[in-house]
N, C-alpha and C positions, 0 to 999 in steps of 0.2 A: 683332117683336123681331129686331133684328140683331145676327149674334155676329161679333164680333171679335177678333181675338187677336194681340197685338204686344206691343213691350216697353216699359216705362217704366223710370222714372230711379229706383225705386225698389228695392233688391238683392233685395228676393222681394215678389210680390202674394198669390201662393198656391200651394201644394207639388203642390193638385190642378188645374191646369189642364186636362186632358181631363175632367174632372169637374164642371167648371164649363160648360164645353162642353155638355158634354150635361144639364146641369141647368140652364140657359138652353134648350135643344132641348126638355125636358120642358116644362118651364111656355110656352111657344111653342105647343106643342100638345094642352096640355092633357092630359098623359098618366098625371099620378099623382090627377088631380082625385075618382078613386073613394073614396080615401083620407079625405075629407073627407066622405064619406056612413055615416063609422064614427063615433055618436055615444055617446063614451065619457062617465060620468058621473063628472067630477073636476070642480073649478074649473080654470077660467082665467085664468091671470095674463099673462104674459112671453110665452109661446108657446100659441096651439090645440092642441088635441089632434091634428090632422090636421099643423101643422106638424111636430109630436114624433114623430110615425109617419114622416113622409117623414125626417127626423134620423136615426132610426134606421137607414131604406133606406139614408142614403148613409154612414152609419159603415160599413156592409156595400161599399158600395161604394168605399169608402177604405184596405179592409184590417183593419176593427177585430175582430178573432174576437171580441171581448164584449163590454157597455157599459161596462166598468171602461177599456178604451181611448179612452172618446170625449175626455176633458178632455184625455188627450196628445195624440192626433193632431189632433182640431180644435178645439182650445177654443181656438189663436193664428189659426184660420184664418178672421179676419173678410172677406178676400176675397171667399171664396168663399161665405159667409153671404149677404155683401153682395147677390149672386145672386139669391137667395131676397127679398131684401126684410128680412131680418135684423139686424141689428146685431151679432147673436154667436149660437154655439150652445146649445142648453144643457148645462147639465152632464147626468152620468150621473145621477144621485140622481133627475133629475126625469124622463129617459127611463124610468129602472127603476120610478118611481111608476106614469107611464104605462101600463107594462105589468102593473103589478099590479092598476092598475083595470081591467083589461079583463075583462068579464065573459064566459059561453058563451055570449050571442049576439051580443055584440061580435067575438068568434072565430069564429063561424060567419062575421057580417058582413065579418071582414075575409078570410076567407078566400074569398067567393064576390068581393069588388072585385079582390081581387088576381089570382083566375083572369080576368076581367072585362081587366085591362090587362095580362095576357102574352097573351092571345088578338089582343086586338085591334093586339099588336104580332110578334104571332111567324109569322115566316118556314114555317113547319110547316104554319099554316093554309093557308094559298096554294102548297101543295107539291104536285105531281106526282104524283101517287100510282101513275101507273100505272108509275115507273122507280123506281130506287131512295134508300134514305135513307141518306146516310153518317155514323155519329157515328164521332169519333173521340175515345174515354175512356185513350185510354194514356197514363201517369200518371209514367210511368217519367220519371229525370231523365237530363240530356242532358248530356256532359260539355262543359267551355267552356274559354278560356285563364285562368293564373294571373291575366295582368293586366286578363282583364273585369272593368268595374263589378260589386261584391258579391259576387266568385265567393268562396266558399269550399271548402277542403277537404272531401271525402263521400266516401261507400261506397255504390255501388251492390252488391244483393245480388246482382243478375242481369242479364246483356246481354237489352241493351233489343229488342226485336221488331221485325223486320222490316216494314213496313205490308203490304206482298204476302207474306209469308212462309207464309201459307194458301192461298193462289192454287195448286192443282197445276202449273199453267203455268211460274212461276215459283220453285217450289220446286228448295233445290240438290240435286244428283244424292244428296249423300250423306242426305236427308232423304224422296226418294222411296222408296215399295214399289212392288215388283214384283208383276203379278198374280198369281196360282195357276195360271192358267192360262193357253200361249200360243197363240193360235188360227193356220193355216195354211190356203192356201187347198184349196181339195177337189177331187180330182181325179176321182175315182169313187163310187160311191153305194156302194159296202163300207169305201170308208176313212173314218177319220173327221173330222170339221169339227175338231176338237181336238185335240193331240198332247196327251194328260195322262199324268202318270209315274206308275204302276204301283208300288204298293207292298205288300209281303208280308203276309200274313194277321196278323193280332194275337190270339197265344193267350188266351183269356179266363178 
């Protein structure tokens, strides 16, 4: 399969084009095919169960926080159905079926396929183990100009972190401590390796 991406005469093909990208990339390599070794016990009409499952993946990967967004965000998007071999998505009603047929060892099943295809696509496997691993989870948002796309109005609670701001190296002077103690070098075997300051007795 070959992907291509250019434009037509037509004022939208589909909203997810990187998405369609990589869901021609999937079925190219066979990459959600574990999916279809979940056999869930519903009838089948319209869609397999395996297509309703990969439906659901990419409501997730279109931004849907829950199946009540699938009919807005893709239910216009025969484009990128098209992709799949589809004609249209399905509604929610029948993803939500979906998921309610699914039994505990449907859930086990999909949960060993699904470890199954992040394995054999994640970068982690194949990682270096003897230097280190960087995630990077800060969450914090970024401030941008009025007239970026979507910017809106916000309140951050707190200035956002530094990426090195743990690094002693890089820390600013007014964030470093000083030791307790400042060592000197030694001139004779009665003085001593340390100049420590001396303080009075503590009545108890």
């Amino acid at each position: 399969m070959t992907i291509e991406i250019g434009f037509t005469n037509n004022s939208t093909n589909t909203q997810f084009a990187p998405l369609a990208a990589l869901s021609a990339h999937y079925q190219q390599n066979h990459r959600l095919d574990p999916l279809k070794q979940v056999p869930i016990p519903m009838k089948t009409r319209a869609f397999s169960t395996a297509s309703k499952l990969i439906q659901v993946f990419l409501s997730i990967l279109a931004g849907c926080e829950t199946l009540s967004e699938v009919n807005l965000r893709l239910g216009s998007e025969t484009g990128l159905a098209a992709v799949w071999g589809w004609e249209r998505f399905a509604d929610q009603s029948s993803l939500s079926r979906t998921l309610d047929a699914l039994t505990l060892m449907n859930i086990d099943q999909l949960r060993r396929n699904t470890t199954a295809i992040w394995r054999a696509n994640s970068q982690i496997q194949a990682h270096d183990w003897r230097g280190f691993l960087w995630l990077d989870f800060d969450l914090s948002g970024l401030p941008c100009s009025s007239r970026a796309e979507k910017s809106q109005k916000g309140y951050f609670s707190g200035k956002k972190t530094s990426p090195d701001a743990n690094w002693p190296v890089s820390a600013p002077l007014t964030t470093e401590k000083r030791s307790g103690q400042k060592c000197i070098q030694a001139t004779s075997i009665r003085s001593n390796a340390c100049n420590r300051r001396s303080w009075p007795p503590k009545l108890l």
